[in-house]
C-alpha positions as CSV (number, residue, x, y, z in Angstrom):
1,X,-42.3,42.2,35.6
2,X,-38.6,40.5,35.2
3,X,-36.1,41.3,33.4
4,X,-36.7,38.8,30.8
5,X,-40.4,39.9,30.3
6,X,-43.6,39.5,31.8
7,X,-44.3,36.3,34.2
8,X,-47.4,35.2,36.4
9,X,-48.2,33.0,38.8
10,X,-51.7,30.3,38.0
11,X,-52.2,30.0,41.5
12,X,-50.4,31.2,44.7
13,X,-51.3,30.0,48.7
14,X,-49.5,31.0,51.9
15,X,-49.7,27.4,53.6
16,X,-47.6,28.2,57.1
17,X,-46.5,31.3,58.2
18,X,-44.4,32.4,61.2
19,X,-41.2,34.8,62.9
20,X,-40.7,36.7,59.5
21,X,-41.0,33.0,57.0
22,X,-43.8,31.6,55.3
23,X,-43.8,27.9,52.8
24,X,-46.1,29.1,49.9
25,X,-47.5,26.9,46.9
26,X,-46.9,28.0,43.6
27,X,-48.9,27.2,40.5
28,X,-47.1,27.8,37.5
29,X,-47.3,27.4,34.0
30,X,-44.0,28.4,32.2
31,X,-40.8,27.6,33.3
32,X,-38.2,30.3,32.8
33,X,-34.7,29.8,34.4
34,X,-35.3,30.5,38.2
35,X,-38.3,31.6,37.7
36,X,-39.6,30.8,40.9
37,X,-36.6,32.7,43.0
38,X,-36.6,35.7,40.7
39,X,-40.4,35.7,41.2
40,X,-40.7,35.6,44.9
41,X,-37.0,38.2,44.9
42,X,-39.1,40.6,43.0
43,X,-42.0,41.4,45.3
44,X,-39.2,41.0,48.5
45,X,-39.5,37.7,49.5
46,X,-36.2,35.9,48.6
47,X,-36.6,32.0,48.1
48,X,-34.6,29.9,51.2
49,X,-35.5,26.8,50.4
50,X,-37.4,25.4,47.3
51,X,-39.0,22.1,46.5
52,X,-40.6,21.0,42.9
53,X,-44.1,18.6,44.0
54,X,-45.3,18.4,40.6
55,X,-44.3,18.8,36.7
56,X,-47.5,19.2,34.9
57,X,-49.5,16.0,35.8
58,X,-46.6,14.4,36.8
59,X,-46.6,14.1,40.9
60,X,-43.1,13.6,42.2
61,X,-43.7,12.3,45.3
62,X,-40.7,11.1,47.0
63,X,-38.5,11.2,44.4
64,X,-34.7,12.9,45.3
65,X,-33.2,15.4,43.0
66,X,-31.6,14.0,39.9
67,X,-33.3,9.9,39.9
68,X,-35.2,9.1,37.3
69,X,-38.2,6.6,36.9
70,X,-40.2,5.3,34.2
71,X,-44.0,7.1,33.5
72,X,-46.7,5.2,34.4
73,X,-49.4,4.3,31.5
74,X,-51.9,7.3,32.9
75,X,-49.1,9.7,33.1
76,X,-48.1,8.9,29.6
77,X,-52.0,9.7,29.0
78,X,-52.2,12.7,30.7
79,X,-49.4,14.1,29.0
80,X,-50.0,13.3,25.6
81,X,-53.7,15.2,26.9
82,X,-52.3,18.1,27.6
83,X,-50.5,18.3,24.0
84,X,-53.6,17.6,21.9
């Protein structure tokens, strides 16, 4: 529970873990202002470093905060999928 209501996690996997820090995967399917942070604060584990792989369908792959780049015709696809 946050202070803005109710929030879940899809999915959740501890991928490394060592000395006290761990890099987890997160499956989510909302996306409520730092959600993620306030998430991970909430059951003690406060959020060092964070790193978006995916919106939706969307893969980011090596993209760098704030660039842009045209979808792709299957993206476009799978998007307008998900919508109905």
């Amino acid at each position: 529970m946050l202070e803005d209501g109710v929030a879940r996690v899809d999915a959740f996997r501890v991928v490394q873990s060592h000395a006290g820090r761990a890099l987890v995967e997160l499956h989510l399917h909302e996306g409520r202002q730092r959600i993620v942070r306030r998430l991970m604060a909430a059951v003690g584990h406060p959020v060092g470093r964070l790193v978006r792989l995916q919106v939706g369908p969307i893969r980011l792959g090596d993209m760098r905060p704030g660039s842009v780049r045209p979808l792709n015709q299957s993206e476009v696809m799978s998007l307008l999928t998900l919508v109905d």
